[in-house]
Structure formats: structure tokens, C-alpha cells
VMD Tcl script that draws the C-alpha trace (Angstrom):
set ca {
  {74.86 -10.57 -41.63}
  {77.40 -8.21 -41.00}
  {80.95 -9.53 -40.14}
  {81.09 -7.24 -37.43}
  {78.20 -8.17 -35.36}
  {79.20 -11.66 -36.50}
  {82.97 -11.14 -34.67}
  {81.49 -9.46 -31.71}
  {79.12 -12.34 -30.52}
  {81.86 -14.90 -31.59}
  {83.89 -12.81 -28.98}
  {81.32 -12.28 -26.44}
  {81.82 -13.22 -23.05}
  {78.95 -15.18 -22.22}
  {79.61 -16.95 -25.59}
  {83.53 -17.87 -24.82}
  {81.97 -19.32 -21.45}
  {79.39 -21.01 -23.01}
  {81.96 -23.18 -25.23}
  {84.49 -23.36 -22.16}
  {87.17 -25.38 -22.27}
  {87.18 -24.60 -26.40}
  {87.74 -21.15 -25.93}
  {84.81 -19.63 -27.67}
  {84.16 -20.86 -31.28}
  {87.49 -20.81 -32.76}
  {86.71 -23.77 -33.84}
  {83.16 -22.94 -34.98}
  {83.50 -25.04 -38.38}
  {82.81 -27.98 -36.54}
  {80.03 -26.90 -34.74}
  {77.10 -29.10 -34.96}
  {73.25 -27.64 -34.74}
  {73.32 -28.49 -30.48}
  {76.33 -25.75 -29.81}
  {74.38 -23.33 -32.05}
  {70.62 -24.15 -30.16}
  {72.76 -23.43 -26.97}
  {74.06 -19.96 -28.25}
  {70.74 -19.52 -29.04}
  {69.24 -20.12 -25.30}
  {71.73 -17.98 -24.70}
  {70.85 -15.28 -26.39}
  {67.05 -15.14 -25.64}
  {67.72 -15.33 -22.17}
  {68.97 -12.12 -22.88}
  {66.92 -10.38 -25.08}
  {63.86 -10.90 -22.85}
  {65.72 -9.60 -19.90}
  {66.01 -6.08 -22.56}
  {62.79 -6.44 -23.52}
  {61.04 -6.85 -20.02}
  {63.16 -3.54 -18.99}
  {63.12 -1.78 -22.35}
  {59.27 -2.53 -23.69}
  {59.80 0.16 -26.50}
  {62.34 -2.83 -28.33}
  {58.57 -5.09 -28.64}
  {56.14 -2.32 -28.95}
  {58.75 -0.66 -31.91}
  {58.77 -3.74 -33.73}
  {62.88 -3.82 -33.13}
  {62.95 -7.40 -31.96}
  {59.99 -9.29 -33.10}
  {57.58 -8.35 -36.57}
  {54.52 -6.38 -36.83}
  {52.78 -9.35 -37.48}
  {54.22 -12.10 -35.47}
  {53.30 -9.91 -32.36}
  {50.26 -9.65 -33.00}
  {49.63 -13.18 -33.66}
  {51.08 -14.00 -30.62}
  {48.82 -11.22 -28.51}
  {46.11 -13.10 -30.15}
  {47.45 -16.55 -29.50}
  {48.46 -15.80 -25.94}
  {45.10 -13.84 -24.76}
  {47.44 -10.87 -23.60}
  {45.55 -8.02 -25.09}
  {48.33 -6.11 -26.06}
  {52.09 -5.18 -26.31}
  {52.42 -4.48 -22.58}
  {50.13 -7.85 -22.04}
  {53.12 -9.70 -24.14}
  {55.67 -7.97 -22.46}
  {53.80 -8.76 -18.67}
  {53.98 -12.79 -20.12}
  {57.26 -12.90 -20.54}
  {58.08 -11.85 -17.04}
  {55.93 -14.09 -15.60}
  {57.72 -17.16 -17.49}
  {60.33 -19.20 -15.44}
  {64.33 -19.12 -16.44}
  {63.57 -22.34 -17.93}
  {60.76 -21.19 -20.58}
  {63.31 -19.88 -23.36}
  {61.01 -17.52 -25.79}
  {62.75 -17.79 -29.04}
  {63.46 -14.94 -30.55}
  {66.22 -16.71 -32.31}
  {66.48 -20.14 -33.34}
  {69.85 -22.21 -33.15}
  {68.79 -23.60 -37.20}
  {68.81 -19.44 -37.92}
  {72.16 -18.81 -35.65}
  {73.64 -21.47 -37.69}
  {72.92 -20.28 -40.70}
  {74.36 -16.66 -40.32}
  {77.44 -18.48 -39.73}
  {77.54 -20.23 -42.75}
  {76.94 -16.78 -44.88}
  {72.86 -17.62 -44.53}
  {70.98 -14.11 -45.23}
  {69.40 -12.02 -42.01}
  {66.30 -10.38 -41.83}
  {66.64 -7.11 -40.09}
  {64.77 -8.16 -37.13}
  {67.03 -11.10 -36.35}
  {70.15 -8.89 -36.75}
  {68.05 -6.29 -34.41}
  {68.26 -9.46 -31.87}
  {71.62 -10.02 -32.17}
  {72.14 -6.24 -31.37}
  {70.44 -6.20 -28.27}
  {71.88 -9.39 -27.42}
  {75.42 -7.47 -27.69}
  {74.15 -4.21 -25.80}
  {74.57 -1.87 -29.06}
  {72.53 1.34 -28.45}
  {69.77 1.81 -31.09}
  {71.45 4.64 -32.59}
  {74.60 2.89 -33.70}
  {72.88 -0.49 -35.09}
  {73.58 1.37 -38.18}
  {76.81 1.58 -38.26}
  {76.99 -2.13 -36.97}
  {74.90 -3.09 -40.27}
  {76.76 -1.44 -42.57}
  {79.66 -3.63 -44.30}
  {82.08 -0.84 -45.75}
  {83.29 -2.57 -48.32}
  {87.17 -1.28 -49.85}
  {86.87 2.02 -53.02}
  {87.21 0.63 -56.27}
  {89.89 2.34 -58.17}
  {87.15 3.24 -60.35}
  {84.41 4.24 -58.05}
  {85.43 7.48 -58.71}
  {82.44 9.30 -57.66}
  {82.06 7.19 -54.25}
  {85.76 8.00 -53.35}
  {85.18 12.48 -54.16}
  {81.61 11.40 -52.18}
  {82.11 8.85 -49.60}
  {78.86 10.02 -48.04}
  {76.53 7.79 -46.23}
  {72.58 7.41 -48.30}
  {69.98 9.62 -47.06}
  {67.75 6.90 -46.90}
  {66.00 6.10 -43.64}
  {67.56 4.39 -41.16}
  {65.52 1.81 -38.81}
  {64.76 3.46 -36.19}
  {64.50 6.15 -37.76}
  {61.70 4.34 -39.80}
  {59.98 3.19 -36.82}
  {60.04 6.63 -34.81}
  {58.16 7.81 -38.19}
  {55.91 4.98 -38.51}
  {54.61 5.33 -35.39}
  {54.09 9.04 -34.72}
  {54.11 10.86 -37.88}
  {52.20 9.04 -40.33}
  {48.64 9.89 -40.78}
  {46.80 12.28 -43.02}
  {47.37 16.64 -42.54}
  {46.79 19.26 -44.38}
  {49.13 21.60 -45.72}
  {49.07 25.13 -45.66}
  {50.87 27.37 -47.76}
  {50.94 30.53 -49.61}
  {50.77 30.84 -53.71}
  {54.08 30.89 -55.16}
  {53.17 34.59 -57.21}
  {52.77 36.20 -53.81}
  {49.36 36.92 -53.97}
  {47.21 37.27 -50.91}
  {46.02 33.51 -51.11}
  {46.49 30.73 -48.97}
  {46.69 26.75 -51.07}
  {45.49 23.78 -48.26}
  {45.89 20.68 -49.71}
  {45.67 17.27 -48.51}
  {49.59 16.02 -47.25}
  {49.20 12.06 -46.39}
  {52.04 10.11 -44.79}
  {51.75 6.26 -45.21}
  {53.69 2.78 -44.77}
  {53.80 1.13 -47.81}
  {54.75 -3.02 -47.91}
  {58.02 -2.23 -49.68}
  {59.21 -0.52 -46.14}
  {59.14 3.06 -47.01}
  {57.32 5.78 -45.89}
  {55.16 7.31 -48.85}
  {53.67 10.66 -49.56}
  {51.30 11.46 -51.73}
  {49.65 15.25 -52.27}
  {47.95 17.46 -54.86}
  {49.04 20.64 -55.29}
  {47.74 23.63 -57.51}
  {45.85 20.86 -59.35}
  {49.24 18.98 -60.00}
  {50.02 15.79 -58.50}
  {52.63 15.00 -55.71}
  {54.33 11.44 -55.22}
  {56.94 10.68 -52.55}
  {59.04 9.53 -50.06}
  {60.54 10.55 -46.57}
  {64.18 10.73 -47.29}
  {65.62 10.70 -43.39}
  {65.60 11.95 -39.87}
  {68.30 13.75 -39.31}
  {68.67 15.90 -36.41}
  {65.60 16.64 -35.24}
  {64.14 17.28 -39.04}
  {62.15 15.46 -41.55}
  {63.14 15.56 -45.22}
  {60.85 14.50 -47.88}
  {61.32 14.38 -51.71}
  {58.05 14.86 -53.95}
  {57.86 14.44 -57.92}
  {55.64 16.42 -59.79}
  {53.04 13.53 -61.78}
  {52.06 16.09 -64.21}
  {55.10 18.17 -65.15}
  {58.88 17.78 -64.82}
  {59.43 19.11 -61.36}
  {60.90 17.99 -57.68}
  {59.71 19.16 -54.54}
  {61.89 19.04 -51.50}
  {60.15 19.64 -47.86}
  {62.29 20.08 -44.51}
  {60.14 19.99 -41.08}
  {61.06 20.47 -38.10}
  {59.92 17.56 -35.42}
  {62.66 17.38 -32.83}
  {61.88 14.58 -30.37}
  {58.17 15.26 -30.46}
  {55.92 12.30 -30.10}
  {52.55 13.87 -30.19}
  {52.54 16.33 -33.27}
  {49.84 18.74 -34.13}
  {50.99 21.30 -36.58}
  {54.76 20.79 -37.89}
  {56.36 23.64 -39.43}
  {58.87 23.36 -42.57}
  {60.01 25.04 -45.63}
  {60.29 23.70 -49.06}
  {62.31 24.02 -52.20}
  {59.75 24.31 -55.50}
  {59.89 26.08 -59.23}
  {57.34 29.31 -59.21}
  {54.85 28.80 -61.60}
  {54.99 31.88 -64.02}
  {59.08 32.57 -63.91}
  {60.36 29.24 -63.52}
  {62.88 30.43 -60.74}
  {63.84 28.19 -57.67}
  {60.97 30.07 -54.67}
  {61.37 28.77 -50.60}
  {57.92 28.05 -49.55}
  {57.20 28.88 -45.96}
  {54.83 25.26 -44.96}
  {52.60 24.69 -42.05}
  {51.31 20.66 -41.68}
  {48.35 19.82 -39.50}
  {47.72 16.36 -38.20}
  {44.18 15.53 -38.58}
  {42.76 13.40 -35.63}
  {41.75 10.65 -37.69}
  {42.24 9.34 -41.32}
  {39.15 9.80 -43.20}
  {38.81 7.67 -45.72}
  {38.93 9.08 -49.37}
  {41.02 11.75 -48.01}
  {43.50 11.53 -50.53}
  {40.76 12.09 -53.22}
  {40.36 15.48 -51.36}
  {41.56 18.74 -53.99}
  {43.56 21.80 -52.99}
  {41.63 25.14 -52.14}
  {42.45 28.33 -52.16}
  {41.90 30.34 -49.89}
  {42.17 34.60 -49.61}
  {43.66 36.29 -46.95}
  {40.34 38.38 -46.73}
  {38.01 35.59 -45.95}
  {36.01 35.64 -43.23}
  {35.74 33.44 -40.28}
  {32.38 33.20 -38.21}
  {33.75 30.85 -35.67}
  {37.76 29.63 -35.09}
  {38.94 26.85 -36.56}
  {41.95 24.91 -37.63}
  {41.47 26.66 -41.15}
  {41.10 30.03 -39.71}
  {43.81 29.66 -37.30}
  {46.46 29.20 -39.93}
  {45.04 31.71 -42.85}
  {45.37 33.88 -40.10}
  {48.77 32.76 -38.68}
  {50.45 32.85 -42.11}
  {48.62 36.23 -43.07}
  {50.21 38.38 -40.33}
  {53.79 35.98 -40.54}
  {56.38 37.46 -42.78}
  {58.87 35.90 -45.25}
  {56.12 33.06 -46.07}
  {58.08 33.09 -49.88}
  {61.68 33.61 -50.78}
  {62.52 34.02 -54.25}
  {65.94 33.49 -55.94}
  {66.99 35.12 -59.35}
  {68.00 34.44 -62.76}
  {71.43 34.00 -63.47}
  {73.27 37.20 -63.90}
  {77.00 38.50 -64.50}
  {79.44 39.34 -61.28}
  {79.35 43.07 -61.97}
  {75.02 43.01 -61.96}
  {75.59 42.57 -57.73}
  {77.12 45.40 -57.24}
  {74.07 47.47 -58.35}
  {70.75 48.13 -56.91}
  {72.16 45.84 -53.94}
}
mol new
graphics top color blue
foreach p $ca { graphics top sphere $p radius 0.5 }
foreach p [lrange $ca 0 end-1] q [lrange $ca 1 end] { graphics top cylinder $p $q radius 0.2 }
display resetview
């Protein structure tokens, strides 16, 4: 638990009245399991107060687990998220739901370990907006004097952040295809199955097949209204790095994107123009699917998704950039 969010609650106002006339819990080391169930009535009362006026913190998973709300949808006869969320504003001042338990509260304060979604209570408890619950997570603990590398590169991981995560989970995982065109420039199109999963270790996975070689990956961050995704090449020694742009959309059809690859024949660094279309539901064995490729002179009887894109990327320019071998200063200056 970090010491922050730790401090803040200890300094809460609600908390300092709670423990009145023993101003707060300076005194917290000889607090007994009855000051730490009251915290937690406390707190609940206030988390279902958020939760009744903010029903994305339930139906995100930020407050309660993917499992535990659905067992209690099941247990309760609700029906749903919103039937859950209906429940507990129907339940008097004096029936407490517990997100947190005063046994769990007093455990954080004796350096007890936190699962995310009871520091995610905490948070709301305190008022943080989602996108700082970061920041409050983070402990930033002091450089080493030989940490040299973290000191030149005190930059934060790329790796998702929670809500983050969830925003993914819930909109953009699913199976596409990808559409792109051959890395030697030739008039043909590669679609190839693009699949975007949860996987029990909390990560987003990808896994694709491309030009008959095998892609394996994960979804690096949400940052600014983009996607990034690192693939590694199965068969061959060989990254891929993929950049869409999503923005704040929460129904996505086709998502645009570049990536970053190694050209096949000249082993140069080639910018890959990519075009990913959700398909409306996940048929199964669709990962077994192979690539095709398809020519820009094919022809289409009847319109399509397929014949939509070949189409779109045929008459769309710059679908490949292509860098160079490495060269001497003076080369530039010629044939510019």
C-alpha cells in the first residue's frame, strides 16, 4: 500500500472526526480491530455513494473483481451491473456493503500487502480522479548512486496503467483483421488475422500470423489517444512495433495505425501503413485462420469489408516508407 494514500486517509477529515477527541490516528499503534471496522463503515458509506453516482467504478471492475460481481449478480437476482448498482441504492444507511473490511484496513496499516482493487477503494474513498491513481500507487523510491541508467532515464514504464487496462479490456479486445500492403511494394494487399485478448496474468495479449511467420504480443500503453503494441517474430529474430490511433472511441470499427517492421528481401527498417477491422463476433478457431494475399487487381462482385479496404489502401498513397542503409555525411548531399 502506498504511503501516500496511506497518509492521506490517516489525514482525512471524516477520519480525524471519526477518532475525535484523539485527533485522528496519531496514535494508530494502539488501535484495536473495532477503530479499524469503524474506518471501515466509514469508508463504504462512501464508496457506494461514488458508485451509485459513478456506475462506470462497478461496471469497470475499479472497485469490486470481475468475479466477485458477478457472483454477487447471481447471488442477489439483480441481472446485471446496473441491477447491482439499483440494490445498493435501495439499501438503508444502516446496510454497510463492504467493500472493505476493518481485518483488511488493519492490515495495510501494519505493512499487510493490497490488491489493486482494495487500493482502487481507498482511492475513491479519498476523491482521487481515475487518471492520477497512478501516480498515487507509485512509491518513488530515492536513485541509487549506482542506478546509473535510472538516474540518465528516470522515465516512467510503458506498461499499462489500470484504467488504461480496463478502457482496453472492455472496448478493444476482440478478434480483426489486418490489412496491409507487402513490404517489396508490390501491388498486393496481406489480411491476416490480428486478435486482442485478456490473459489471467493481467495483460492484454496479441497474437497474429504474418507472411506465414508468427506474431506474439502485448499492448504496451495508452497514451494519448493511441495504442502501442509490441510483437515478436516466433520464427525469426525480429520485433514488430504497431501505433493506432483510438482517441476516446468506445465503439471501434476499423482503427488505423502504422508500424515499425524489417523488409523482407533488404533487411532495412520499412513503416507499414495498417488498417484493423473489428469483426462482430469472435469466431472460434479464428486464430488458426492464415494470412492471404490479396492483388490490387482482384475483382469484387459485391462490396464487402475485404473489398472496401483493398480498395481504400489501393488508391491511398504512402501505404510503405522505406529507410536506407547507412551511408557517409557527404552521400546526402547528392541525388537529394
Amino acid at each position: 500500500m502506498s504511503k501516500k494514500i496511506i497518509k492521506a486517509v490517516e489525514f482525512h477529515t471524516e477520519i480525524i472526526k471519526l477518532f475525535y477527541p484523539e485527533k485522528g490516528m496519531e496514535n494508530k499503534e494502539n488501535f484495536t480491530r473495532t477503530h479499524f471496522n469503524n474506518m471501515a463503515v466509514l469508508i463504504n458509506k462512501n464508496i457506494t455513494r461514488a458508485v451509485i453516482s459513478k456506475p462506470d467504478l462497478v461496471e469497470h471492475y475499479f472497485v469490486i473483481g470481475k468475479l466477485k460481481l458477478h457472483k454477487e449478480i447471481l447471488n442477489l437476482r439483480c441481472g446485471s451491473a446496473a441491477g447491482f448498482i439499483d440494490y445498493l441504492s435501495k439499501r438503508s444507511e444502516y446496510q454497510v456493503y463492504n467493500w472493505v473490511s476493518g481485518k483488511t484496513l488493519q492490515s495495510y496499516w501494519n505493512n499487510g500487502s493490497a490488491k489493486l482493487v482494495k487500493v482502487n477503494t481507498l482511492l475513491v474513498f479519498l476523491q482521487v480522479p481515475v487518471n492520477e491513481w497512478d501516480n498515487w500507487m507509485l512509491e518513488r523510491p530515492k536513485l541509487q548512486a549506482r542506478d546509473e541508467a535510472s538516474a540518465m532515464f528516470p522515465f516512467k514504464s510503458p506498461e499499462l496503467n489500470h484504467a488504461s487496462f480496463e478502457m482496453i479490456r472492455k472496448y478493444y479486445t476482440g478478434n480483426y483483421y489486418l490489412y496491409y500492403q507487402k513490404t517489396d511494394a508490390t501491388s498486393q494487399i496481406i489480411k491476416t488475422p490480428f486478435i486482442l485478448k485478456e490473459h489471467t496474468s493481467g495483460k492484454i495479449l496479441v497474437h497474429s500470423v504474418s507472411e506465414g511467420h508468427r506474431y506474439n504480443g502485448k499492448v504496451m500503453g495508452l497514451r494519448d489517444g493511441c495504442l502501442y503494441i509490441n510483437c515478436q517474430n516466433l520464427d525469426f529474430e525480429e520485433m514488430e512495433q504497431y501505433v493506432f490511433n483510438i482517441g476516446l472511441e468506445t465503439n471501434p470499427e476499423v482503427l488505423f495505425g502504422v508500424s515499425t517492421t524489417v523488409s523482407v528481401k533488404e533487411r532495412l527498417g520499412v513503416a507499414l501503413k495498417n488498417i484493423l477491422v473489428k469483426q462482430k463476433t469472435n469466431v472460434e478457431e479464428f486464430e488458426n485462420e492464415k494470412e492471404i494475399e490479396i492483388p490490387f487487381s482482384k475483382n469484387y462482385t459485391q462490396v464487402s469489408e475485404e473489398s472496401v479496404i483493398v480498395n481504400y489502401l489501393k488508391n491511398s498513397s504512402h501505404n510503405i516508407i522505406k529507410t536506407r542503409s547507412c551511408c557517409n555525411i557527404s552521400e546526402l548531399s547528392v541525388g537529394v
